[in-house]
PQR file of N, CA, C, O and H, with PARSE charges and radii, in Angstrom:
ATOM      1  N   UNK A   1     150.792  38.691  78.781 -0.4000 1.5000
ATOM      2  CA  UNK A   1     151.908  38.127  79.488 -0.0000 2.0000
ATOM      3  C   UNK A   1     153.098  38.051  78.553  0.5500 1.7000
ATOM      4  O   UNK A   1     153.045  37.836  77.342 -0.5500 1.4000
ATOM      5  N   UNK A   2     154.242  38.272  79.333 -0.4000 1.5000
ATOM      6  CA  UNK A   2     155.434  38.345  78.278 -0.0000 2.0000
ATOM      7  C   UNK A   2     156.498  37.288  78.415  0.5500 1.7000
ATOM      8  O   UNK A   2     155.913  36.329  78.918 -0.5500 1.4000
ATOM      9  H   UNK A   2     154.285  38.446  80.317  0.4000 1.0000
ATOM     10  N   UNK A   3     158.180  36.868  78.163 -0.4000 1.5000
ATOM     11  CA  UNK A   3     158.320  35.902  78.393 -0.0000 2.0000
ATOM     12  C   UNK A   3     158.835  35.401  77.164  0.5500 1.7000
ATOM     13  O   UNK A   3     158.671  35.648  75.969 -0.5500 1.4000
ATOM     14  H   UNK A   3     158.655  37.647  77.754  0.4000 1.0000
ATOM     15  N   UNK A   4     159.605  34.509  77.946 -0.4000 1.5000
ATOM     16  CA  UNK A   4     160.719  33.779  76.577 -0.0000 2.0000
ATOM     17  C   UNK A   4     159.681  32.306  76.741  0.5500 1.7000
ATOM     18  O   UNK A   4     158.711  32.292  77.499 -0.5500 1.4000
ATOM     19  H   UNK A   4     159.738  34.308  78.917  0.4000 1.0000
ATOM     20  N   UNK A   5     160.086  31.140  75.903 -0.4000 1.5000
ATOM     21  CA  UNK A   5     159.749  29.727  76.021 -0.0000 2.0000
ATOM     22  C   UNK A   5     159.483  28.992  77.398  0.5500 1.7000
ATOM     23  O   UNK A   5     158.534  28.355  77.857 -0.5500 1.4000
ATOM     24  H   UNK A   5     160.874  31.152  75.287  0.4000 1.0000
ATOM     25  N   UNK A   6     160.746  29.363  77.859 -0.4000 1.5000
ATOM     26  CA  UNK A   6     161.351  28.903  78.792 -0.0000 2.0000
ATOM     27  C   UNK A   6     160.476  28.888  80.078  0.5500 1.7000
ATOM     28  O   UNK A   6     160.219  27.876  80.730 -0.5500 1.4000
ATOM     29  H   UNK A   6     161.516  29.880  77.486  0.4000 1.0000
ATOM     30  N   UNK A   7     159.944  30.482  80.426 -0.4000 1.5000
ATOM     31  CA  UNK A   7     159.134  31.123  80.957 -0.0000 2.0000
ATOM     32  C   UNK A   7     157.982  30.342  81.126  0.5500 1.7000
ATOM     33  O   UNK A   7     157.549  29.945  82.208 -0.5500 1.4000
ATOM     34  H   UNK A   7     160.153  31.304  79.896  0.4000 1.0000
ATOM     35  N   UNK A   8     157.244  30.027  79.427 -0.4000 1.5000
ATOM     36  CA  UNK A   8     155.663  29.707  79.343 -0.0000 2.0000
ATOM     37  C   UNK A   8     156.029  28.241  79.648  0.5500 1.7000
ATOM     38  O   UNK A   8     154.901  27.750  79.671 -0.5500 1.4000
ATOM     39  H   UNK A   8     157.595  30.349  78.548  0.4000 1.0000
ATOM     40  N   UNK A   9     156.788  27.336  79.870 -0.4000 1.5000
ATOM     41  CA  UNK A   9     157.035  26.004  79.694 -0.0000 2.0000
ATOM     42  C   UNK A   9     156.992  25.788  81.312  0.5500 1.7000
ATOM     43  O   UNK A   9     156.250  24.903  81.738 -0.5500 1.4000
ATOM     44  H   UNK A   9     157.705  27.734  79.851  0.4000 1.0000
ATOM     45  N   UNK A  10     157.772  26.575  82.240 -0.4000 1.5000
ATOM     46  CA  UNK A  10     157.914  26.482  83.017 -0.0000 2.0000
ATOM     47  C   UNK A  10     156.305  26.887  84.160  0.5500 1.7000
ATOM     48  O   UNK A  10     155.975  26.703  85.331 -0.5500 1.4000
ATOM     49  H   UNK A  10     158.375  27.294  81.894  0.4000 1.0000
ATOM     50  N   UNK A  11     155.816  27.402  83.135 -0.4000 1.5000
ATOM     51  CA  UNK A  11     154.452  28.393  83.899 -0.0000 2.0000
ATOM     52  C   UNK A  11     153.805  27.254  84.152  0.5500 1.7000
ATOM     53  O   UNK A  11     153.595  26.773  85.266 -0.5500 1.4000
ATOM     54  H   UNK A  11     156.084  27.552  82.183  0.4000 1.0000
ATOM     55  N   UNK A  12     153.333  26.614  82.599 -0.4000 1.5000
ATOM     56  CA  UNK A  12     152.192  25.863  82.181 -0.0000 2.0000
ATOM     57  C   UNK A  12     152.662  24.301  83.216  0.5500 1.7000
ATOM     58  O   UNK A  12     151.865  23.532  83.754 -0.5500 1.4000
ATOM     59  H   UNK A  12     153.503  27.005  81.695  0.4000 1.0000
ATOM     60  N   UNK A  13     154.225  24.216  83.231 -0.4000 1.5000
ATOM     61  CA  UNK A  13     154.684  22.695  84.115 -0.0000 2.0000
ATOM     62  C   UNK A  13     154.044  22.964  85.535  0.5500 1.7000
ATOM     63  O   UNK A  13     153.455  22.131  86.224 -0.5500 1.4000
ATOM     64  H   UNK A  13     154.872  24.840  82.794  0.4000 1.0000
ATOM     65  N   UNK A  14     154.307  24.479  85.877 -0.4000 1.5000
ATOM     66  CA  UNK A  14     154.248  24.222  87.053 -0.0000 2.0000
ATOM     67  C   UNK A  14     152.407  24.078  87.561  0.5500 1.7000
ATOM     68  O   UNK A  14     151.920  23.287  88.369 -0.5500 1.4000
ATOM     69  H   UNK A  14     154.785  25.156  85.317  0.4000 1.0000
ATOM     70  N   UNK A  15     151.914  24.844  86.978 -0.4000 1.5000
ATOM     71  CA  UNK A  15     150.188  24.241  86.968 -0.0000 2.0000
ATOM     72  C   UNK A  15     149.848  22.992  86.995  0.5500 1.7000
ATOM     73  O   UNK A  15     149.375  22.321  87.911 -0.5500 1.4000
ATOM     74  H   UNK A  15     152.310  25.487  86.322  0.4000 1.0000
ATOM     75  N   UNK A  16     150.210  22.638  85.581 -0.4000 1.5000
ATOM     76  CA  UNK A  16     149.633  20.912  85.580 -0.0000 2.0000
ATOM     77  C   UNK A  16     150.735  19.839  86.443  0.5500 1.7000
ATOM     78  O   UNK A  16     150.293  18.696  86.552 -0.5500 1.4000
ATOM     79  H   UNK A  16     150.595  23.184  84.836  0.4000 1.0000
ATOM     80  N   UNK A  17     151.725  20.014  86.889 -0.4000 1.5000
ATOM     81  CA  UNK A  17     152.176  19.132  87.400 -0.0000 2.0000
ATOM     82  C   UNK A  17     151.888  19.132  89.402  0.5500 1.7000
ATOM     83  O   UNK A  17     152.472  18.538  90.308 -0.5500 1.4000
ATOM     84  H   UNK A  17     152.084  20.943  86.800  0.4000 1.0000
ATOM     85  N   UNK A  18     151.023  19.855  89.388 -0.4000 1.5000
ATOM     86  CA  UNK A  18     150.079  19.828  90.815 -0.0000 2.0000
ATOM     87  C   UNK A  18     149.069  18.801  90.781  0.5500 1.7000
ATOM     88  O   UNK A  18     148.544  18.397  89.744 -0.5500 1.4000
ATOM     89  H   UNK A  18     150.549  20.338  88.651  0.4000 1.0000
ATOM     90  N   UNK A  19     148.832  18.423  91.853 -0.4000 1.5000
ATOM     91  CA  UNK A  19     147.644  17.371  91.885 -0.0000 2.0000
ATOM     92  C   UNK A  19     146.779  17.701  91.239  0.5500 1.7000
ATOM     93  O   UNK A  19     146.762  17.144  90.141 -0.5500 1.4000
ATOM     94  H   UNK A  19     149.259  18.752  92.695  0.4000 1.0000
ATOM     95  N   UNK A  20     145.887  18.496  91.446 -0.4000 1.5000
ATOM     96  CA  UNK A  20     144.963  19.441  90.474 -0.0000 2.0000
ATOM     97  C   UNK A  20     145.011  19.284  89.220  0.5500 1.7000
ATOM     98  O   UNK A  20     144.299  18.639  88.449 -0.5500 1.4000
ATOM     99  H   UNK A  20     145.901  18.949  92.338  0.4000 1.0000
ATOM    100  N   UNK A  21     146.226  20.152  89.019 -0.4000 1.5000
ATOM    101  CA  UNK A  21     146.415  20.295  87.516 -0.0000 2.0000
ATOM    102  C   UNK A  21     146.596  18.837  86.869  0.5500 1.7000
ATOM    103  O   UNK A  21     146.124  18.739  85.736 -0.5500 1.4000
ATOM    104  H   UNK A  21     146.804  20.676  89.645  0.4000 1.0000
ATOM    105  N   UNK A  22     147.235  17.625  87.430 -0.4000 1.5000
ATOM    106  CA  UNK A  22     147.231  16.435  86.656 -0.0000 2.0000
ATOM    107  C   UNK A  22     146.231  15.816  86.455  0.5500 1.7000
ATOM    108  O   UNK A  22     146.198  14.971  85.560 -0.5500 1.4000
ATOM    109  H   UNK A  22     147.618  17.705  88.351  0.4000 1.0000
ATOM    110  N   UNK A  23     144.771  16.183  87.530 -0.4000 1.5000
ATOM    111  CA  UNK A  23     144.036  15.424  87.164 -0.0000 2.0000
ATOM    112  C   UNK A  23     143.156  16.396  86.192  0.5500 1.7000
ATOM    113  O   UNK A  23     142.041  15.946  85.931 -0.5500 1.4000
ATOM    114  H   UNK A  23     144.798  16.869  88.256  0.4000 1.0000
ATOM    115  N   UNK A  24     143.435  17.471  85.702 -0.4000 1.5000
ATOM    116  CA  UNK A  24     142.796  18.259  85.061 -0.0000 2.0000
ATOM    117  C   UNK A  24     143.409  18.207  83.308  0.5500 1.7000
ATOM    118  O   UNK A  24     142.714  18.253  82.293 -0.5500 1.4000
ATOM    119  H   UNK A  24     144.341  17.837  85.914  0.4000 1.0000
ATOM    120  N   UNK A  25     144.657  18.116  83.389 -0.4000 1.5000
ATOM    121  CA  UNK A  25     145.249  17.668  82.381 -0.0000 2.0000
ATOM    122  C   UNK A  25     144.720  16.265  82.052  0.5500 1.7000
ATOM    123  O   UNK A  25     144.081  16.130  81.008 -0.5500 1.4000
ATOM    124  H   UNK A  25     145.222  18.079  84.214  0.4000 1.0000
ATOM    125  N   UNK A  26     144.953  15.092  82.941 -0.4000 1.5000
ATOM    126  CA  UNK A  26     144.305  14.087  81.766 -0.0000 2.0000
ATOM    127  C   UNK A  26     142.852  14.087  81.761  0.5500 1.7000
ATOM    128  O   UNK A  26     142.314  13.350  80.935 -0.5500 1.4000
ATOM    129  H   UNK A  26     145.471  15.201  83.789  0.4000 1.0000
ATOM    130  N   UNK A  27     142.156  14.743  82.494 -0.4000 1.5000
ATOM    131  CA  UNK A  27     140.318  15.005  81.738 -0.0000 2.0000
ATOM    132  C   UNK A  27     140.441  15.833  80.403  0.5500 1.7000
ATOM    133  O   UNK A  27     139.888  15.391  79.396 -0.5500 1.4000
ATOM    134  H   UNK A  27     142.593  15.342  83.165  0.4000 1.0000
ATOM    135  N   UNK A  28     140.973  16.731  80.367 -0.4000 1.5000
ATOM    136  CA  UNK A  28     141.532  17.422  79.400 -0.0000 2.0000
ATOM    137  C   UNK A  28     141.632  16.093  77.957  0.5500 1.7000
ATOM    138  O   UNK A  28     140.825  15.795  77.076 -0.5500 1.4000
ATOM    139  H   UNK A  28     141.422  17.091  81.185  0.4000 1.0000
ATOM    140  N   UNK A  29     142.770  15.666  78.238 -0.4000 1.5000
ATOM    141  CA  UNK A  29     143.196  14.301  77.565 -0.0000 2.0000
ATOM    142  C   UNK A  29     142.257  13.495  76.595  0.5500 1.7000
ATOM    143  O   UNK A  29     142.199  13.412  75.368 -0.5500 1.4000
ATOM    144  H   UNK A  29     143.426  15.907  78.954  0.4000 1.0000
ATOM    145  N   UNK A  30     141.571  12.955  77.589 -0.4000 1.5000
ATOM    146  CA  UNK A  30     140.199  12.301  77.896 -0.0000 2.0000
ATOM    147  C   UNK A  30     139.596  12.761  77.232  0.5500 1.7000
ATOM    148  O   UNK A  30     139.586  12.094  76.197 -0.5500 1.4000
ATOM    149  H   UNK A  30     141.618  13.022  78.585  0.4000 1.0000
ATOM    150  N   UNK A  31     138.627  14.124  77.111 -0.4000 1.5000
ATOM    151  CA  UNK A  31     138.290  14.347  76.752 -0.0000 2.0000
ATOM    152  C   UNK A  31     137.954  14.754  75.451  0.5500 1.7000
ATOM    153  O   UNK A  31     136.984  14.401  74.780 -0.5500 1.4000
ATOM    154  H   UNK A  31     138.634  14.666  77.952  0.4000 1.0000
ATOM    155  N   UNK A  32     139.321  15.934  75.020 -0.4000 1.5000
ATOM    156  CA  UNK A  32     139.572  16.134  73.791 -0.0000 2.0000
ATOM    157  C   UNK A  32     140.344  15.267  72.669  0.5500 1.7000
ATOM    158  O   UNK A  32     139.906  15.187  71.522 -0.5500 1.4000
ATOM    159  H   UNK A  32     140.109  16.220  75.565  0.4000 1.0000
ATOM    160  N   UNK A  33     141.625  14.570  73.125 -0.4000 1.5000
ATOM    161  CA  UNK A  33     142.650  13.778  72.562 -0.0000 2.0000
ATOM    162  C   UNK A  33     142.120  12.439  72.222  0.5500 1.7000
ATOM    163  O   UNK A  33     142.344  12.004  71.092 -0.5500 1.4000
ATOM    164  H   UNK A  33     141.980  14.635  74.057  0.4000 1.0000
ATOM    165  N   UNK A  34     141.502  11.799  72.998 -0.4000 1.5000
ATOM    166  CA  UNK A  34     140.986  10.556  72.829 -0.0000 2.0000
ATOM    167  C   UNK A  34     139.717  10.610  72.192  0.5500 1.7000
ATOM    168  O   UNK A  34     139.281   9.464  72.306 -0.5500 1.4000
ATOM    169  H   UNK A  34     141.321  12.153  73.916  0.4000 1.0000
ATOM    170  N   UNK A  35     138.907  11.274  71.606 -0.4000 1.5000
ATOM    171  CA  UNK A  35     137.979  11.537  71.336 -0.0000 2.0000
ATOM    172  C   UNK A  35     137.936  11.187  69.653  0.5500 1.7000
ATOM    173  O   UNK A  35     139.069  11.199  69.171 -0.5500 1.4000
ATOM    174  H   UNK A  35     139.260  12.205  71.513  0.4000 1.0000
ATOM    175  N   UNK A  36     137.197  10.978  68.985 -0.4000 1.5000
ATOM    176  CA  UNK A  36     137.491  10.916  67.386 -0.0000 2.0000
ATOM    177  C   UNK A  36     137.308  12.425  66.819  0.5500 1.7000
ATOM    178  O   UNK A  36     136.326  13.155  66.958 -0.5500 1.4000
ATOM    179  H   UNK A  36     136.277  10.968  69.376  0.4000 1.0000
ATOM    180  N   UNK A  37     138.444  12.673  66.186 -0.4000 1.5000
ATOM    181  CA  UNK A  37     138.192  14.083  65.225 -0.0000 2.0000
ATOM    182  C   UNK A  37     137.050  14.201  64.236  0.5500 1.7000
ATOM    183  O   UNK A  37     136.168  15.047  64.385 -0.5500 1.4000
ATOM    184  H   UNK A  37     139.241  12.080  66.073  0.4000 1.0000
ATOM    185  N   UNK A  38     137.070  13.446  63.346 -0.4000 1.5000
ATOM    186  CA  UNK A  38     135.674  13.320  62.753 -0.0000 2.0000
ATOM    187  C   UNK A  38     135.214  12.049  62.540  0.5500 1.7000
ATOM    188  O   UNK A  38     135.786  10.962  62.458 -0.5500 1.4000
ATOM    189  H   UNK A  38     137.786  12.759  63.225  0.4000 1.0000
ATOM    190  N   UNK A  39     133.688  12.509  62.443 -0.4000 1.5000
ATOM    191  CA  UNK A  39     132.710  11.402  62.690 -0.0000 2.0000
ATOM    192  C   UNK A  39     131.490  11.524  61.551  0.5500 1.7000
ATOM    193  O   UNK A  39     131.047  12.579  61.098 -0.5500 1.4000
ATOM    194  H   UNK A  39     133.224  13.392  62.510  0.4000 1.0000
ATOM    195  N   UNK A  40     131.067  10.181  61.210 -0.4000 1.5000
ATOM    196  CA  UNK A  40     130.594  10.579  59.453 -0.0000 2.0000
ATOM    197  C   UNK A  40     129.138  11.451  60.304  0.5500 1.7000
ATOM    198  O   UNK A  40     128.666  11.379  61.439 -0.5500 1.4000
ATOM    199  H   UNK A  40     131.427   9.323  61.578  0.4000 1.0000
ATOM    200  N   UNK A  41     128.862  12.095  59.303 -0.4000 1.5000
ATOM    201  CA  UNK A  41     127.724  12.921  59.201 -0.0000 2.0000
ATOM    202  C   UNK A  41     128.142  14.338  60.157  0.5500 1.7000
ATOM    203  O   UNK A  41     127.186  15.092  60.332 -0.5500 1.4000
ATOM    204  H   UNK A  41     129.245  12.154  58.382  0.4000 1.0000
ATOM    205  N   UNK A  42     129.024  14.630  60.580 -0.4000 1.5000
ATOM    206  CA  UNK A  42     129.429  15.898  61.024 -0.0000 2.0000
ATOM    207  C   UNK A  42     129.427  16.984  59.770  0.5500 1.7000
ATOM    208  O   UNK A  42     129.566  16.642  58.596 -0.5500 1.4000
ATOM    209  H   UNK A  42     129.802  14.017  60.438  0.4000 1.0000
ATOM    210  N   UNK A  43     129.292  18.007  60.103 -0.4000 1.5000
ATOM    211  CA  UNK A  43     129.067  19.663  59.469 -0.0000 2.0000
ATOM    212  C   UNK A  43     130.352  19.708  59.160  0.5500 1.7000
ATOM    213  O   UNK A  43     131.246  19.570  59.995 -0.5500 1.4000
ATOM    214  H   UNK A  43     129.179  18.285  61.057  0.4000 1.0000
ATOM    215  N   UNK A  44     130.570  19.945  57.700 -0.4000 1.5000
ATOM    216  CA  UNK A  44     132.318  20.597  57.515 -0.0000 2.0000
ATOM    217  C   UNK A  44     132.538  21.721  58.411  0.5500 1.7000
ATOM    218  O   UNK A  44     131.986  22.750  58.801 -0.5500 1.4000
ATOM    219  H   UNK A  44     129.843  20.057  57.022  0.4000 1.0000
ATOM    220  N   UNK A  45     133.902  20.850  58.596 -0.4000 1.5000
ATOM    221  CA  UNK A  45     134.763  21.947  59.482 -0.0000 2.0000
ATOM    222  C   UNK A  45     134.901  21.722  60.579  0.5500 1.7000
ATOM    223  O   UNK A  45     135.695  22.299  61.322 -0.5500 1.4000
ATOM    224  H   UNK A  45     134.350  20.014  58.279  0.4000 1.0000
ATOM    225  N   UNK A  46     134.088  20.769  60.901 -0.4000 1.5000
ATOM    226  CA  UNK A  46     133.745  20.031  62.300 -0.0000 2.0000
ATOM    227  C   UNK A  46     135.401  19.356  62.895  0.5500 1.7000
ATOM    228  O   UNK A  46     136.023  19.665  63.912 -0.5500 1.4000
ATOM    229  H   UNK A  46     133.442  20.301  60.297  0.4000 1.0000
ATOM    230  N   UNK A  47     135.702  18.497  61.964 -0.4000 1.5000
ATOM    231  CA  UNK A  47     137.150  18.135  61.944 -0.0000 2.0000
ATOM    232  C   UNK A  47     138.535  18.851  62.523  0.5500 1.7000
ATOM    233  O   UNK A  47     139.519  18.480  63.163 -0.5500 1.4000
ATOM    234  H   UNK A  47     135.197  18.246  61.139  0.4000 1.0000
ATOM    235  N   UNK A  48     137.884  20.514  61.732 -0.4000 1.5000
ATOM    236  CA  UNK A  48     139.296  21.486  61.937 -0.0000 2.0000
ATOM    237  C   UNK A  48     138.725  21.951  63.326  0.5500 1.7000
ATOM    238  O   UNK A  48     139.611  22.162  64.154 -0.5500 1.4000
ATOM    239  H   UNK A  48     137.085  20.815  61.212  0.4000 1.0000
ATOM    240  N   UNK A  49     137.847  22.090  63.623 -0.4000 1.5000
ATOM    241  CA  UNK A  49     137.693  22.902  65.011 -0.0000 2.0000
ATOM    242  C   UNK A  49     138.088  21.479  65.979  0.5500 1.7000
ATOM    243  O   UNK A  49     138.577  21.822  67.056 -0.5500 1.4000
ATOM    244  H   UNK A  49     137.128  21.918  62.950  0.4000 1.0000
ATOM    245  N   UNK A  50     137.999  20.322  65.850 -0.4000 1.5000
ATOM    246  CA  UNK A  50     138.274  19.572  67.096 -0.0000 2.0000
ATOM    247  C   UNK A  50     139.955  19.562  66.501  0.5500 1.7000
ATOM    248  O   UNK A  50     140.583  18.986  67.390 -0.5500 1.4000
ATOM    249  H   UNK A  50     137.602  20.044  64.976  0.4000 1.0000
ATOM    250  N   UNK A  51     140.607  19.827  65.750 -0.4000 1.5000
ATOM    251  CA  UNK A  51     142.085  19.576  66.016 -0.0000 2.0000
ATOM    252  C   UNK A  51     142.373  20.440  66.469  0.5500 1.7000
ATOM    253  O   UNK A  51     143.305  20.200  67.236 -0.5500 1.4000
ATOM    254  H   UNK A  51     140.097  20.295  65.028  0.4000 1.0000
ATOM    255  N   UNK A  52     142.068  21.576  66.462 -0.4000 1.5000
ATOM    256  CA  UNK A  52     141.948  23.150  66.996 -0.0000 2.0000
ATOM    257  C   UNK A  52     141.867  22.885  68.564  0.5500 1.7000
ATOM    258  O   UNK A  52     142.715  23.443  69.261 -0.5500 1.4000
ATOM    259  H   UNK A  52     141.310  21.770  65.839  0.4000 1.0000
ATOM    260  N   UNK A  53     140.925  22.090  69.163 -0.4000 1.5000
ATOM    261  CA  UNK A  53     141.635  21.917  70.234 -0.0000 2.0000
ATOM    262  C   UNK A  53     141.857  20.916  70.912  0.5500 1.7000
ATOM    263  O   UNK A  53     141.364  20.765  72.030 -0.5500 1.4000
ATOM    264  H   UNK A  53     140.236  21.637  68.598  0.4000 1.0000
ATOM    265  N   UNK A  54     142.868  19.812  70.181 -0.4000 1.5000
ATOM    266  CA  UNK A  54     143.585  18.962  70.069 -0.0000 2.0000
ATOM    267  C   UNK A  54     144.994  19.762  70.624  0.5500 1.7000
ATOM    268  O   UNK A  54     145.676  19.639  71.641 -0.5500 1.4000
ATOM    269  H   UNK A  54     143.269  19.934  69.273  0.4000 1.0000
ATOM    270  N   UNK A  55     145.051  20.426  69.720 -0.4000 1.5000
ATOM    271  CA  UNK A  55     146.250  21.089  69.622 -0.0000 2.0000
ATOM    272  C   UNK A  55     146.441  22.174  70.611  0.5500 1.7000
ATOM    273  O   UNK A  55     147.446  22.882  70.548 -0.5500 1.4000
ATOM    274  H   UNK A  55     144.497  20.526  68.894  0.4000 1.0000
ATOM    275  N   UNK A  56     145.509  22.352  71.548 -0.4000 1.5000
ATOM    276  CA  UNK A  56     145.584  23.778  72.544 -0.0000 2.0000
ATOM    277  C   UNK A  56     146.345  22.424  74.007  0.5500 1.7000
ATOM    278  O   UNK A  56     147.321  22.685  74.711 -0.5500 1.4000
ATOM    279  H   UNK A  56     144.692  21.777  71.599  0.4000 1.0000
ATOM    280  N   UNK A  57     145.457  20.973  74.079 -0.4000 1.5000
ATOM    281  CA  UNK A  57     146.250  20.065  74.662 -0.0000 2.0000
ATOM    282  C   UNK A  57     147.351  19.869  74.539  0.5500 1.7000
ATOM    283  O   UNK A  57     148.184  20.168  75.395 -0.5500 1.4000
ATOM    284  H   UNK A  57     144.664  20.760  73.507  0.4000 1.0000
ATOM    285  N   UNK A  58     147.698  19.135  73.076 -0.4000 1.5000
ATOM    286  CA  UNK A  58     148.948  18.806  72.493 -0.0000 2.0000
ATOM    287  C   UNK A  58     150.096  19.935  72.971  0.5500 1.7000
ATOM    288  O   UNK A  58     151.223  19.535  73.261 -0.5500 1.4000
ATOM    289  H   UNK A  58     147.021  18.892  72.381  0.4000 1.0000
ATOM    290  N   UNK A  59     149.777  21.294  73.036 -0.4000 1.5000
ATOM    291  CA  UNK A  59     150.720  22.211  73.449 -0.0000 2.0000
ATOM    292  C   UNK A  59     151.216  22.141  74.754  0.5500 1.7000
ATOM    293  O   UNK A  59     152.413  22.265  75.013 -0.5500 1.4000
ATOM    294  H   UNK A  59     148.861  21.619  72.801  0.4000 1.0000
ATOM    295  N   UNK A  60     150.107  21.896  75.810 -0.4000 1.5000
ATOM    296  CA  UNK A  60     150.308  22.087  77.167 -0.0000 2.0000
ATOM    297  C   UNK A  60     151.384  21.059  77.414  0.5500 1.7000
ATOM    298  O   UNK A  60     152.444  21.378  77.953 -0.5500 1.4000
ATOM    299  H   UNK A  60     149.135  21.796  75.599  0.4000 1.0000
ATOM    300  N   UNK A  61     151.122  19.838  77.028 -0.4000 1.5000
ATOM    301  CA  UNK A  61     151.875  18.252  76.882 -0.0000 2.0000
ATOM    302  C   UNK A  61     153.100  18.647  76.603  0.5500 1.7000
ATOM    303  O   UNK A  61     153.970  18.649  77.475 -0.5500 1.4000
ATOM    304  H   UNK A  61     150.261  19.579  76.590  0.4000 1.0000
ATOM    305  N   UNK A  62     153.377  19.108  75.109 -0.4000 1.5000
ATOM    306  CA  UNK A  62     154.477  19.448  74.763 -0.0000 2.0000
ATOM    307  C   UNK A  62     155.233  20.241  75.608  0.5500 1.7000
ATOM    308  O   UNK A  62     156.397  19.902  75.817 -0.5500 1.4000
ATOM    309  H   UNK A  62     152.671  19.106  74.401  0.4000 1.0000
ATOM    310  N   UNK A  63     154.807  21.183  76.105 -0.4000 1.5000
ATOM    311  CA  UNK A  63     155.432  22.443  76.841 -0.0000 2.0000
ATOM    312  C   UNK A  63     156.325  21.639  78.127  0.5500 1.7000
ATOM    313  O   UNK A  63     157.536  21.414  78.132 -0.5500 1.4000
ATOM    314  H   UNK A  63     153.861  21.458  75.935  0.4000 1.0000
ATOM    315  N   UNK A  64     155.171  21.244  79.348 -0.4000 1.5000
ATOM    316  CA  UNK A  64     155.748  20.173  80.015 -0.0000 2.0000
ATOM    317  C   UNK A  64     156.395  19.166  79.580  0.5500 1.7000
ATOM    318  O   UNK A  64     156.694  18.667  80.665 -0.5500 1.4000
ATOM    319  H   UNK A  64     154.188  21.426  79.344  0.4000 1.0000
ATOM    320  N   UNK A  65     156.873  18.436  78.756 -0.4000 1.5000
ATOM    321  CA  UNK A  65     157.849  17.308  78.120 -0.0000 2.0000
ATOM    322  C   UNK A  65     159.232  18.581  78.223  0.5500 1.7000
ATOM    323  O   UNK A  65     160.317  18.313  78.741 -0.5500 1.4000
ATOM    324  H   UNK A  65     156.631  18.841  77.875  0.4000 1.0000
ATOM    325  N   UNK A  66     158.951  19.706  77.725 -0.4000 1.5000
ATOM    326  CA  UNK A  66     160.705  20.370  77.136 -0.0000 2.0000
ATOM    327  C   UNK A  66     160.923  20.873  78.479  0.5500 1.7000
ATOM    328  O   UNK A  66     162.030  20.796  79.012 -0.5500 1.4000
ATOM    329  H   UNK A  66     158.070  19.923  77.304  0.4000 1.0000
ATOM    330  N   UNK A  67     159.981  21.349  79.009 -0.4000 1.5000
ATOM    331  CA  UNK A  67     160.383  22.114  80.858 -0.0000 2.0000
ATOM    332  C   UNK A  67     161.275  20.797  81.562  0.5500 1.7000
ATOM    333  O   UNK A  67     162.419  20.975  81.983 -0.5500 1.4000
ATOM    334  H   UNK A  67     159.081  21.412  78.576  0.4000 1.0000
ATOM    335  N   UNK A  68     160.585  19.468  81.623 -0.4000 1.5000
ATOM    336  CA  UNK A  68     161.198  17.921  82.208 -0.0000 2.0000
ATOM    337  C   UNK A  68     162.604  17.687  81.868  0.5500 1.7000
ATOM    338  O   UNK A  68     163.531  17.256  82.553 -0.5500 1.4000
ATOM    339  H   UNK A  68     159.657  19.324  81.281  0.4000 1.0000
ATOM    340  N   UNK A  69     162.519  18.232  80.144 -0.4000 1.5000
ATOM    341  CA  UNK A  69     164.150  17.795  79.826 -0.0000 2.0000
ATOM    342  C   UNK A  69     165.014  18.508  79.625  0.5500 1.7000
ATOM    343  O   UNK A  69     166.180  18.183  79.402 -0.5500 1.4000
ATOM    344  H   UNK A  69     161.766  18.583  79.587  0.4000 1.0000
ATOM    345  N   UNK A  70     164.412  19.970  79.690 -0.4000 1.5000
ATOM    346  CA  UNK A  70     165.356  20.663  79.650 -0.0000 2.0000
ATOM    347  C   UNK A  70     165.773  21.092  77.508  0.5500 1.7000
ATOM    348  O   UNK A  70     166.892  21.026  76.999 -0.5500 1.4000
ATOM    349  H   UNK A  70     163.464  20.234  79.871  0.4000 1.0000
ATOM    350  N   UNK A  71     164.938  21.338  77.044 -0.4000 1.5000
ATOM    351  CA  UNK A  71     165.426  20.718  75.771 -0.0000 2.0000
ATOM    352  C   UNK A  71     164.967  22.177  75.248  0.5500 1.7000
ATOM    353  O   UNK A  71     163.835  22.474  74.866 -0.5500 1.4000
ATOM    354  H   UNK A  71     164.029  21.392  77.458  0.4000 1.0000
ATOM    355  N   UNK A  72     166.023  22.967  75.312 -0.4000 1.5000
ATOM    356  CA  UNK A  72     166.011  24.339  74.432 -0.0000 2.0000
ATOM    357  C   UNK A  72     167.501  24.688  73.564  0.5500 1.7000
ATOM    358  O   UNK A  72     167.589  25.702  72.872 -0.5500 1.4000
ATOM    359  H   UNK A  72     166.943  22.726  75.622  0.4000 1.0000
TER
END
């Protein structure tokens, strides 16, 4: 898929800001974000793979916040 910011901001808003998509976004949330990154006795590396997708959330969030305000 090709596409300026603007484009993917607007893609990803218009998904999650459907009924659907909001309640899929905060399980999402829920799930990954609220969750503890690491936890004693975890396998190194364990840490980087849950910010890994921390951050695939954190993006979607972000994306929708700049589509809302307009902020390019």
């Amino acid at each position: 898929m090709t596409g300026d910011g603007k484009d993917i901001d607007a893609l990803i808003a218009s998904v999650f800001k459907s009924k659907d998509g909001k309640k899929l976004l905060s399980y999402l949330d829920e799930r990954f974000i609220r969750q503890a990154v690491c936890n004693p006795g975890q396998v190194d590396g364990q840490g980087y793979f849950r910010e890994g997708q921390n951050s695939v959330i954190r993006y979607f969030q972000s994306c929708i916040k700049r589509q809302e305000k307009g902020d390019y």
